[in-house]
PDB file of N, CA, C and O in Angstrom, chain B, residues numbered from 101:
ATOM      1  N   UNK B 101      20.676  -2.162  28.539  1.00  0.00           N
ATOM      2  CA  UNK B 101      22.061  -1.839  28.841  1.00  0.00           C
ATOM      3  C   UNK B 101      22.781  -3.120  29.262  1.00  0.00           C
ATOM      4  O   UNK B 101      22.215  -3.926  30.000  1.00  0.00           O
ATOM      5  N   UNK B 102      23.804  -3.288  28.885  1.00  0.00           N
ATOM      6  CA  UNK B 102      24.970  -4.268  29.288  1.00  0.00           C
ATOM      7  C   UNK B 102      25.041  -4.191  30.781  1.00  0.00           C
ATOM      8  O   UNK B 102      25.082  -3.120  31.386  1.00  0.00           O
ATOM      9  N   UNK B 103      25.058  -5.849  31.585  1.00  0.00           N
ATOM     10  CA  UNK B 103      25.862  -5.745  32.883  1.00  0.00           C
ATOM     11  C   UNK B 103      26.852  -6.386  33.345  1.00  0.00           C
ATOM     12  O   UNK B 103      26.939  -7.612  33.276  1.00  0.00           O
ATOM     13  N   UNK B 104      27.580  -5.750  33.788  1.00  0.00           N
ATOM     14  CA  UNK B 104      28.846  -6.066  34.340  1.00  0.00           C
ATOM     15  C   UNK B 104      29.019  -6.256  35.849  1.00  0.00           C
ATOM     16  O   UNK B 104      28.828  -5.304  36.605  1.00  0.00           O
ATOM     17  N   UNK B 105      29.323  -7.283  36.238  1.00  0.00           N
ATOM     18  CA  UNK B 105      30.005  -7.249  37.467  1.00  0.00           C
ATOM     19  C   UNK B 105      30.890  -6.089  38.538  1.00  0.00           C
ATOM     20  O   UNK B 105      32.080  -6.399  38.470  1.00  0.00           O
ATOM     21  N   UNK B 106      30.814  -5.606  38.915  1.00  0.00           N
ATOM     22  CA  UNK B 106      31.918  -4.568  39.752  1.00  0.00           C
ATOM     23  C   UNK B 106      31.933  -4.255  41.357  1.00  0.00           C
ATOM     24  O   UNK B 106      30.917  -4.051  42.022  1.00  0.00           O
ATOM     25  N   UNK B 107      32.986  -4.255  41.751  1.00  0.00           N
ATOM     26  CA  UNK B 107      33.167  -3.959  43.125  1.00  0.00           C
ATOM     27  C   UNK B 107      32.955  -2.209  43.237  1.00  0.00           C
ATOM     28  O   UNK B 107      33.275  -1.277  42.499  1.00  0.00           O
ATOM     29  N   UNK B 108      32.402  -2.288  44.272  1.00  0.00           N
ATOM     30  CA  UNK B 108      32.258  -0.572  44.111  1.00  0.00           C
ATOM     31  C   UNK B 108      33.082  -0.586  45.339  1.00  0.00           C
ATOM     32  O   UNK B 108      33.362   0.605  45.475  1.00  0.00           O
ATOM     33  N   UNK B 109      33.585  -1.171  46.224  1.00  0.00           N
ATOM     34  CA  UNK B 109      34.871  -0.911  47.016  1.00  0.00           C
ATOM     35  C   UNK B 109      36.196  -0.690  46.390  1.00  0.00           C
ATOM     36  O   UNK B 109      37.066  -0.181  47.097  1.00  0.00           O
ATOM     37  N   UNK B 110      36.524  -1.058  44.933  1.00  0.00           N
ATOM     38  CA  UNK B 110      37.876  -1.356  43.828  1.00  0.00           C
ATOM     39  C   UNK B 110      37.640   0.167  42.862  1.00  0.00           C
ATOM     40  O   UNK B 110      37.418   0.417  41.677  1.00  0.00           O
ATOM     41  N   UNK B 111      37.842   1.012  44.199  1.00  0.00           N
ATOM     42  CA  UNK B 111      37.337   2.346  42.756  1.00  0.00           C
ATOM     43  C   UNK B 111      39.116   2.613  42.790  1.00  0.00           C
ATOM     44  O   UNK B 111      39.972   2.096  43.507  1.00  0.00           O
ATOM     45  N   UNK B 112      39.217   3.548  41.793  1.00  0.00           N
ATOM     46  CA  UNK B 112      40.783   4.193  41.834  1.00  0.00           C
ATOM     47  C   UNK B 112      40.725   5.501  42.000  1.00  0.00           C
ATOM     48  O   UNK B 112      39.575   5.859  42.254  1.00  0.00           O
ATOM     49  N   UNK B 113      41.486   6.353  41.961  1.00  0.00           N
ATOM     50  CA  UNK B 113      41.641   7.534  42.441  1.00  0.00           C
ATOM     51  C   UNK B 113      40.679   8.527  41.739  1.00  0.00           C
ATOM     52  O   UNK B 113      40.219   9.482  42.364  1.00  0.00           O
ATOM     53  N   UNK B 114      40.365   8.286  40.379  1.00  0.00           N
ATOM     54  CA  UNK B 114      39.114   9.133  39.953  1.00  0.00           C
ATOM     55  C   UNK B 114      37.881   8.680  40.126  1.00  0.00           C
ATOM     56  O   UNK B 114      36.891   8.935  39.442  1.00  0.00           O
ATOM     57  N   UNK B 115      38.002   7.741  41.415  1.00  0.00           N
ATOM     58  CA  UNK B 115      36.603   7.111  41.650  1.00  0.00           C
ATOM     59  C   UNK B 115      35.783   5.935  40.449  1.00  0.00           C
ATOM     60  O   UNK B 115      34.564   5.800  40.550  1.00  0.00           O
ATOM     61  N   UNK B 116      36.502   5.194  39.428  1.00  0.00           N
ATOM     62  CA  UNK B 116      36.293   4.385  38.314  1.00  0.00           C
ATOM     63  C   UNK B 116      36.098   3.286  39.437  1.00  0.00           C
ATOM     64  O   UNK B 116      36.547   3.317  40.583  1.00  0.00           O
ATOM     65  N   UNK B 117      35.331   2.321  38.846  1.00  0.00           N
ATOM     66  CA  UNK B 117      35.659   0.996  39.334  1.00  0.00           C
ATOM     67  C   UNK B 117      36.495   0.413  38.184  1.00  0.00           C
ATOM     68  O   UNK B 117      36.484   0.446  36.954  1.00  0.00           O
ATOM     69  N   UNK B 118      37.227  -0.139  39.172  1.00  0.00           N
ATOM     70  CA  UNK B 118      38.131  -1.407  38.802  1.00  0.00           C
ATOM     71  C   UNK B 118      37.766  -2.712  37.928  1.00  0.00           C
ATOM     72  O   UNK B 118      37.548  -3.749  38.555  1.00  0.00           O
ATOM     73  N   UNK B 119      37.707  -2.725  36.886  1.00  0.00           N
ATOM     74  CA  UNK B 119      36.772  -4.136  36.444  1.00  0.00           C
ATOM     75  C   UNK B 119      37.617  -5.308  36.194  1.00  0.00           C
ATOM     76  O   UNK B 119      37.709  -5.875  35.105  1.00  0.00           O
ATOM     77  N   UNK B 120      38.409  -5.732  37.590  1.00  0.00           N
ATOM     78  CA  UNK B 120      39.377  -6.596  37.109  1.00  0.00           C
ATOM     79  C   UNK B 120      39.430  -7.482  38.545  1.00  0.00           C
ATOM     80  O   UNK B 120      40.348  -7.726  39.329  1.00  0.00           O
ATOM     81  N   UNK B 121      37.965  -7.855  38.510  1.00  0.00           N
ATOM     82  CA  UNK B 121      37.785  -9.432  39.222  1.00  0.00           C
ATOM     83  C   UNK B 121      37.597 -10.495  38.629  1.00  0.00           C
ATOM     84  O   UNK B 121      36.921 -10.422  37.602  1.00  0.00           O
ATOM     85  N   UNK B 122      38.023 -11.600  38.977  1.00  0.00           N
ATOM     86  CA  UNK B 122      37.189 -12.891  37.872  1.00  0.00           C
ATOM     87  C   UNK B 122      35.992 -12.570  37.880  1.00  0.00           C
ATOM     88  O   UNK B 122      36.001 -12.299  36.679  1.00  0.00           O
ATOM     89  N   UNK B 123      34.769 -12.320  38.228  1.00  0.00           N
ATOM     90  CA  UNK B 123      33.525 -12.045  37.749  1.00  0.00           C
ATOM     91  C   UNK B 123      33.143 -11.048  36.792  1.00  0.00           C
ATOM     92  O   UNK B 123      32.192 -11.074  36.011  1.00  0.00           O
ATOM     93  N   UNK B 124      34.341  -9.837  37.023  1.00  0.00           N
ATOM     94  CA  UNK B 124      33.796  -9.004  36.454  1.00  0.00           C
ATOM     95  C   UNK B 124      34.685  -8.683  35.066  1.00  0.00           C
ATOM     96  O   UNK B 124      34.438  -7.734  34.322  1.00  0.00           O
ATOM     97  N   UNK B 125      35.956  -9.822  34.819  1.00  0.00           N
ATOM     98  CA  UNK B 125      36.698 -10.416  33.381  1.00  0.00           C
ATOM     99  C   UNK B 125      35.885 -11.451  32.968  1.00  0.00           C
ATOM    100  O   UNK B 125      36.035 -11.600  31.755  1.00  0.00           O
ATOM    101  N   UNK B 126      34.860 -12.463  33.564  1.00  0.00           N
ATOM    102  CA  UNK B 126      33.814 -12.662  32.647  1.00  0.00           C
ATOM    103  C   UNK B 126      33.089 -12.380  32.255  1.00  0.00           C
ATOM    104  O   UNK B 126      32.815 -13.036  31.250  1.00  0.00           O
ATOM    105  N   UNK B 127      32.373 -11.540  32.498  1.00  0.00           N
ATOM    106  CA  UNK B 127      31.527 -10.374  32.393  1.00  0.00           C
ATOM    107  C   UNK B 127      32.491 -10.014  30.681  1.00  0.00           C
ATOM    108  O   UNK B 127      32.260 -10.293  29.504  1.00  0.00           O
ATOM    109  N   UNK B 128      33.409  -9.401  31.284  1.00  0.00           N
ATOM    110  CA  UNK B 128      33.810  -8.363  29.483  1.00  0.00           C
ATOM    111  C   UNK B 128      34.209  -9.646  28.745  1.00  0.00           C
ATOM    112  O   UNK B 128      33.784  -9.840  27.606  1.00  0.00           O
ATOM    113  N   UNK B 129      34.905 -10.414  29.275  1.00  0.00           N
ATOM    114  CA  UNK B 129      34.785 -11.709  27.774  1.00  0.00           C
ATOM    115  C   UNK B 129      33.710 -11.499  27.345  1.00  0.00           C
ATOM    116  O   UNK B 129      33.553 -10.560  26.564  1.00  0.00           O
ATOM    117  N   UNK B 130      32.926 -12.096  27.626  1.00  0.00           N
ATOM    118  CA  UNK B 130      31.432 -12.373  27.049  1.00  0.00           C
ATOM    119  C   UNK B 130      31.174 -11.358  26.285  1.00  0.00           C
ATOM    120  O   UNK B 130      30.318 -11.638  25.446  1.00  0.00           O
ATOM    121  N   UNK B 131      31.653 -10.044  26.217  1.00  0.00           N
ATOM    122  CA  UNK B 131      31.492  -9.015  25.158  1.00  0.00           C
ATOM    123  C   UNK B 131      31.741  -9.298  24.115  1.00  0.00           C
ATOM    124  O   UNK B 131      30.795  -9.050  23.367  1.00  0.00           O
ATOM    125  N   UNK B 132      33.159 -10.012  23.283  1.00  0.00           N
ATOM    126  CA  UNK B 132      33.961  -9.841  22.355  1.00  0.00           C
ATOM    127  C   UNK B 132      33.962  -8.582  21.819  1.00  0.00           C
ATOM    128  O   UNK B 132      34.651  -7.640  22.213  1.00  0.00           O
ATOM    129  N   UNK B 133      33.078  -8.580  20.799  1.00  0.00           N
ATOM    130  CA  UNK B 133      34.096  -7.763  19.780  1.00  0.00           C
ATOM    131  C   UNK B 133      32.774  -6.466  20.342  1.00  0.00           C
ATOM    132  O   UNK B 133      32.911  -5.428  19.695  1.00  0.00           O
ATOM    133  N   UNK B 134      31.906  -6.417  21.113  1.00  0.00           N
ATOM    134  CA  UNK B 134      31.456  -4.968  21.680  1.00  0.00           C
ATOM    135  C   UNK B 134      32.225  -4.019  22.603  1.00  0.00           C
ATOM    136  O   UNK B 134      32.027  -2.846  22.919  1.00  0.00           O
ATOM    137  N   UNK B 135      33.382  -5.114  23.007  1.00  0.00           N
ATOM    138  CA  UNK B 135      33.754  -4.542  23.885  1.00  0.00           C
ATOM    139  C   UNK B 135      35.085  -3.418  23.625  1.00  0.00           C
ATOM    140  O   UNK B 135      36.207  -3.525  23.130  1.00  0.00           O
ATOM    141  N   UNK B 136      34.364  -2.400  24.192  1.00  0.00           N
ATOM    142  CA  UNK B 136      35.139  -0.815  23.347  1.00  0.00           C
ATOM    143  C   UNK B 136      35.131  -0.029  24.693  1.00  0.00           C
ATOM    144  O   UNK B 136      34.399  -0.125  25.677  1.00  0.00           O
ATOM    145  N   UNK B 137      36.140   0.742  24.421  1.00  0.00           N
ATOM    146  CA  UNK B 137      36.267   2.631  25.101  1.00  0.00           C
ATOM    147  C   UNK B 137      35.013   2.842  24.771  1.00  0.00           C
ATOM    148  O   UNK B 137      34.485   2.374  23.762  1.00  0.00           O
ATOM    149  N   UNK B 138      34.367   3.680  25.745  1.00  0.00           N
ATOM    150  CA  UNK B 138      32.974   4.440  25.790  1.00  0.00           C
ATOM    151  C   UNK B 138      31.558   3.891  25.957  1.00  0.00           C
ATOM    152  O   UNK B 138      30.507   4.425  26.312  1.00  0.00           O
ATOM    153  N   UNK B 139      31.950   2.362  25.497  1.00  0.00           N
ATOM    154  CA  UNK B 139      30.494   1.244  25.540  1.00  0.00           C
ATOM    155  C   UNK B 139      30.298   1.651  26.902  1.00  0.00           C
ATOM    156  O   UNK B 139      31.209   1.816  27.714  1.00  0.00           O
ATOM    157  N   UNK B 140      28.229   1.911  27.267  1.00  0.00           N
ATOM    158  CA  UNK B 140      27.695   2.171  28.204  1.00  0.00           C
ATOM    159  C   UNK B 140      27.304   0.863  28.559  1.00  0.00           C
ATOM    160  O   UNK B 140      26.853   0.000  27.805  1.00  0.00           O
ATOM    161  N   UNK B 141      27.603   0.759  30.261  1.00  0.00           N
ATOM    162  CA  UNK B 141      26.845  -0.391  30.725  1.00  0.00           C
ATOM    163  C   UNK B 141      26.508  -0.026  31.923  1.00  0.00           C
ATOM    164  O   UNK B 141      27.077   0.901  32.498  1.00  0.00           O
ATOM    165  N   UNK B 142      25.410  -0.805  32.513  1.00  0.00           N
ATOM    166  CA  UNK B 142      25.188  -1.230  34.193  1.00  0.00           C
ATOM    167  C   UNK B 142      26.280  -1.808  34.934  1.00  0.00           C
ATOM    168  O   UNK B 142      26.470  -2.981  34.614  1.00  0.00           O
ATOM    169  N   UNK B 143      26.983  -1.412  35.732  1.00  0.00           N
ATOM    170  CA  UNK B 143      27.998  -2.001  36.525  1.00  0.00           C
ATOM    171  C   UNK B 143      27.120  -2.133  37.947  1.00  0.00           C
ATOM    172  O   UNK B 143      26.732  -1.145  38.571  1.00  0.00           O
ATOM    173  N   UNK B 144      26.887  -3.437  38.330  1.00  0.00           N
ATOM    174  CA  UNK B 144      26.164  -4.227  39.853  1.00  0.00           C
ATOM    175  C   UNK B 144      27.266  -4.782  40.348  1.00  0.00           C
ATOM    176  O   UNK B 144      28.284  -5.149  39.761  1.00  0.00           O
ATOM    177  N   UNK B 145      26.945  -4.817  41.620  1.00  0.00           N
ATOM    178  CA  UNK B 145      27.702  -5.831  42.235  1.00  0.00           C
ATOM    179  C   UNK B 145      26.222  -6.685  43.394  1.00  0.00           C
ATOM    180  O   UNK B 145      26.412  -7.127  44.527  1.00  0.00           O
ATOM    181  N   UNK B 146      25.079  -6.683  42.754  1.00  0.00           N
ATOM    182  CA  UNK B 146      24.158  -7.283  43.206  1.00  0.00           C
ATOM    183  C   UNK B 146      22.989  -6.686  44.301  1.00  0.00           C
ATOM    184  O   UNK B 146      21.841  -7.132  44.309  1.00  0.00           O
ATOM    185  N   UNK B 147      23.410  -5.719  45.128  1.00  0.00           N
ATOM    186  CA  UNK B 147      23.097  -5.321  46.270  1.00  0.00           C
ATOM    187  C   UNK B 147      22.615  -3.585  45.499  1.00  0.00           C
ATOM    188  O   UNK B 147      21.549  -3.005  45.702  1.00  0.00           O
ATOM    189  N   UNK B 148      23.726  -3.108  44.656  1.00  0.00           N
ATOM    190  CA  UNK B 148      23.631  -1.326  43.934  1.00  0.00           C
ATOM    191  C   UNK B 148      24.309  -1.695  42.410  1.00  0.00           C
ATOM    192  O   UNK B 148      25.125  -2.587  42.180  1.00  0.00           O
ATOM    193  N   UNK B 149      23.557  -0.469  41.185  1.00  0.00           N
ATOM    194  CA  UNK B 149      24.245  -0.716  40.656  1.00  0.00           C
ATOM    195  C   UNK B 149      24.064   0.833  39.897  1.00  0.00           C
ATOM    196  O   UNK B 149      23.127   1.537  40.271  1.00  0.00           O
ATOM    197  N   UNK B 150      24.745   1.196  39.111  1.00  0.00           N
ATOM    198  CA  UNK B 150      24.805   2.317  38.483  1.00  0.00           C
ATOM    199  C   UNK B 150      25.353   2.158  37.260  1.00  0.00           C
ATOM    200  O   UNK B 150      26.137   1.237  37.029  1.00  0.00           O
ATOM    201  N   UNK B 151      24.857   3.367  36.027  1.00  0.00           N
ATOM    202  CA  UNK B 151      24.940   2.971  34.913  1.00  0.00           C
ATOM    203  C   UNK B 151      26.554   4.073  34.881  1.00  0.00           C
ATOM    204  O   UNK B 151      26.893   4.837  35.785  1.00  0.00           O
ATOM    205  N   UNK B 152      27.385   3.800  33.428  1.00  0.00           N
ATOM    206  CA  UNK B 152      28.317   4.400  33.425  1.00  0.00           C
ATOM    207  C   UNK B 152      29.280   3.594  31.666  1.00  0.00           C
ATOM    208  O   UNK B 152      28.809   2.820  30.832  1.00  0.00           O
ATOM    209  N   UNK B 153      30.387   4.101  31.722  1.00  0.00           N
ATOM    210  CA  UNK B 153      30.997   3.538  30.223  1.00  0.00           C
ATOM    211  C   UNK B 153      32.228   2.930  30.840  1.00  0.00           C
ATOM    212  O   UNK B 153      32.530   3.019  32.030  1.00  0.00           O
ATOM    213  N   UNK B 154      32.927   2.283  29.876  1.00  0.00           N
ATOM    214  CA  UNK B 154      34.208   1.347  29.478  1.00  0.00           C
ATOM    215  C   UNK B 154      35.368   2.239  29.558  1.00  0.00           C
ATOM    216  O   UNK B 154      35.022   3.326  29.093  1.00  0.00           O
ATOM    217  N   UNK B 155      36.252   2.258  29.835  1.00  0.00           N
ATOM    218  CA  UNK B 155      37.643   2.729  29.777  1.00  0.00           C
ATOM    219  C   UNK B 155      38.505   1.767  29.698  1.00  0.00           C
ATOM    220  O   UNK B 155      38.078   0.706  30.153  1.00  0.00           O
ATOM    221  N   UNK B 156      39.769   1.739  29.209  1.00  0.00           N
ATOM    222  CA  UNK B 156      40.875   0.885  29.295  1.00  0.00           C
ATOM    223  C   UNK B 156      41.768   1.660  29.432  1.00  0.00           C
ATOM    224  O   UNK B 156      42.094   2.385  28.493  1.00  0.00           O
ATOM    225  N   UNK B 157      42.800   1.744  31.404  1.00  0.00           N
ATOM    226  CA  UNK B 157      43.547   2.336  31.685  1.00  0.00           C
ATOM    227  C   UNK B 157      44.557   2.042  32.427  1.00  0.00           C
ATOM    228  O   UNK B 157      44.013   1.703  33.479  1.00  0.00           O
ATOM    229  N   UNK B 158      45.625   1.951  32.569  1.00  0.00           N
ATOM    230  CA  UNK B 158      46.668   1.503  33.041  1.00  0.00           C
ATOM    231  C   UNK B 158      46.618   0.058  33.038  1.00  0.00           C
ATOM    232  O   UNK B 158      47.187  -0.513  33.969  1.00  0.00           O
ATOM    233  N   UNK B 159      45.973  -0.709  32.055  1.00  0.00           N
ATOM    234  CA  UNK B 159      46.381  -2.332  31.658  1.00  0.00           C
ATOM    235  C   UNK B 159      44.728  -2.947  32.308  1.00  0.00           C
ATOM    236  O   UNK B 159      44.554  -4.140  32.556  1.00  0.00           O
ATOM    237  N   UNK B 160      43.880  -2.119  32.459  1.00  0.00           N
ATOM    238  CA  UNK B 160      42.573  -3.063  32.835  1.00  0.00           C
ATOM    239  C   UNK B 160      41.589  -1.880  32.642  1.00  0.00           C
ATOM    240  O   UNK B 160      42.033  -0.733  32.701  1.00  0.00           O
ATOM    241  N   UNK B 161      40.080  -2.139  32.380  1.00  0.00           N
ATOM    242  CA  UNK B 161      39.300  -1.913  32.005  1.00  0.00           C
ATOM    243  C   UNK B 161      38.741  -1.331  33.352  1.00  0.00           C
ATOM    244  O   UNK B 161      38.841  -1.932  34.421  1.00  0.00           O
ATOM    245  N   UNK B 162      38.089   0.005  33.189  1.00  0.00           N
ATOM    246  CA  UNK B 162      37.376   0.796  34.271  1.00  0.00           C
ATOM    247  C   UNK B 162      36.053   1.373  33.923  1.00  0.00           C
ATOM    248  O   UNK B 162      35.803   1.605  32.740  1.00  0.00           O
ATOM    249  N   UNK B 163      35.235   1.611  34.799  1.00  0.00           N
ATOM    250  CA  UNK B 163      33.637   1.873  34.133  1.00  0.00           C
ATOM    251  C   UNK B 163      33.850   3.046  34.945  1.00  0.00           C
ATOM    252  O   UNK B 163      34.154   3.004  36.137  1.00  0.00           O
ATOM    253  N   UNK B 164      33.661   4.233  34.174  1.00  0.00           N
ATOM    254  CA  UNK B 164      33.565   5.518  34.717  1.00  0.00           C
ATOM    255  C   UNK B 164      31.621   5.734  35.096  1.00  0.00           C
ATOM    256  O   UNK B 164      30.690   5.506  34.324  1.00  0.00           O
ATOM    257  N   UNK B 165      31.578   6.096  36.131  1.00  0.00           N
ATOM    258  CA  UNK B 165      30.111   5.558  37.014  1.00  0.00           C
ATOM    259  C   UNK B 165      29.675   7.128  36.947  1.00  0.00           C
ATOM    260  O   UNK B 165      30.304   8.182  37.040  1.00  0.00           O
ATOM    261  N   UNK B 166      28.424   6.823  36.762  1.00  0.00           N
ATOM    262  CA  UNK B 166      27.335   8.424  36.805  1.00  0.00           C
ATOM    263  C   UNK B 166      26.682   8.535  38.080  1.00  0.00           C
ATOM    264  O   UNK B 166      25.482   8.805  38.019  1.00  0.00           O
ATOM    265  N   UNK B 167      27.200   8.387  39.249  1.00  0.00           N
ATOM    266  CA  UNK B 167      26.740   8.301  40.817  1.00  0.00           C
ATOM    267  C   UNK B 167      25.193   8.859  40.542  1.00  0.00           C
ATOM    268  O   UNK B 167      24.285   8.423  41.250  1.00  0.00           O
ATOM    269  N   UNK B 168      25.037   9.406  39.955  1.00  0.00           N
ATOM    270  CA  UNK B 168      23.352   9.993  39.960  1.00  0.00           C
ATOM    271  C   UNK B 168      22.661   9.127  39.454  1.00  0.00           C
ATOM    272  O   UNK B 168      21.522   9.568  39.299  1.00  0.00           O
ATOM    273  N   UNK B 169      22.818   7.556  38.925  1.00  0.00           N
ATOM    274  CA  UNK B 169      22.385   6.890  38.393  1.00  0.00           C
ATOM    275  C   UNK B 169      22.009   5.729  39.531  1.00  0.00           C
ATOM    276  O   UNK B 169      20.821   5.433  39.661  1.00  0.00           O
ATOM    277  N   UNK B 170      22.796   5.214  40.176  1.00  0.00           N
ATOM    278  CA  UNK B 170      23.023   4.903  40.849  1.00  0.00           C
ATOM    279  C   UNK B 170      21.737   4.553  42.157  1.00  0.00           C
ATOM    280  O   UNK B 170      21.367   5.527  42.813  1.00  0.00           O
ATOM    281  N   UNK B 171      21.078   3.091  42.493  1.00  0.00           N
ATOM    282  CA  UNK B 171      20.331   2.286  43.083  1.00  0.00           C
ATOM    283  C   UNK B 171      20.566   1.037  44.050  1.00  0.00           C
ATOM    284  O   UNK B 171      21.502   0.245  43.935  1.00  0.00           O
ATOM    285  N   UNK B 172      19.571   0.990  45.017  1.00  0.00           N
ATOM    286  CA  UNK B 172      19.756  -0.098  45.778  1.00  0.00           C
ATOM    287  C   UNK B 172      18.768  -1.276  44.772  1.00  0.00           C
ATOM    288  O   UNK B 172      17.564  -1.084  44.601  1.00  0.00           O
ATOM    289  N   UNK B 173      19.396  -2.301  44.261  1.00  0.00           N
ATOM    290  CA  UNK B 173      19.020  -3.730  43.709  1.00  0.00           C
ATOM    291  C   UNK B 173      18.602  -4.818  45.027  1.00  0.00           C
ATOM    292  O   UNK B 173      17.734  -5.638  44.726  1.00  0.00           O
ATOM    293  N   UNK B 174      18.968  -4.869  45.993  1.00  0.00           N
ATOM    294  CA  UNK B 174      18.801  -5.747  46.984  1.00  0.00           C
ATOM    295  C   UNK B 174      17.826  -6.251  47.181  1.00  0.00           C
ATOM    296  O   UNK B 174      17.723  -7.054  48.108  1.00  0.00           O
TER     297      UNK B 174
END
């Protein structure tokens, strides 16, 4: 699975993370042309990470997260 960078403090109101830190816009560069609506990835922020997909919504990219997936990495 793909990983991405993400703050799991930067969620939005449906609970998405936010994928719009410099770490986590290099992160999707580095995709190019995989990078789509629905692509499944690992979203970490080093410490937890949980698996979940791509969205593009209101002008930035959100990983809708499967909380049941979801681990301590630390």
């Amino acid at each position: 699975m793909i990983l991405i960078w993400g703050d799991f403090n930067n969620l939005d109101i449906e609970r998405r993370v936010r994928l719009n830190s410099a770490r986590s816009l290099v992160d999707l560069e580095a995709l190019g042309d995989q990078l789509k609506d629905g692509l499944l990835v690992t979203v970490s922020d080093g410490d937890y990470q949980a698996d979940g997909h791509l969205e593009f919504s209101g002008g930035i990219w959100r990983a809708t997260v499967d909380w049941t997936t979801g681990k301590d990495v630390s």
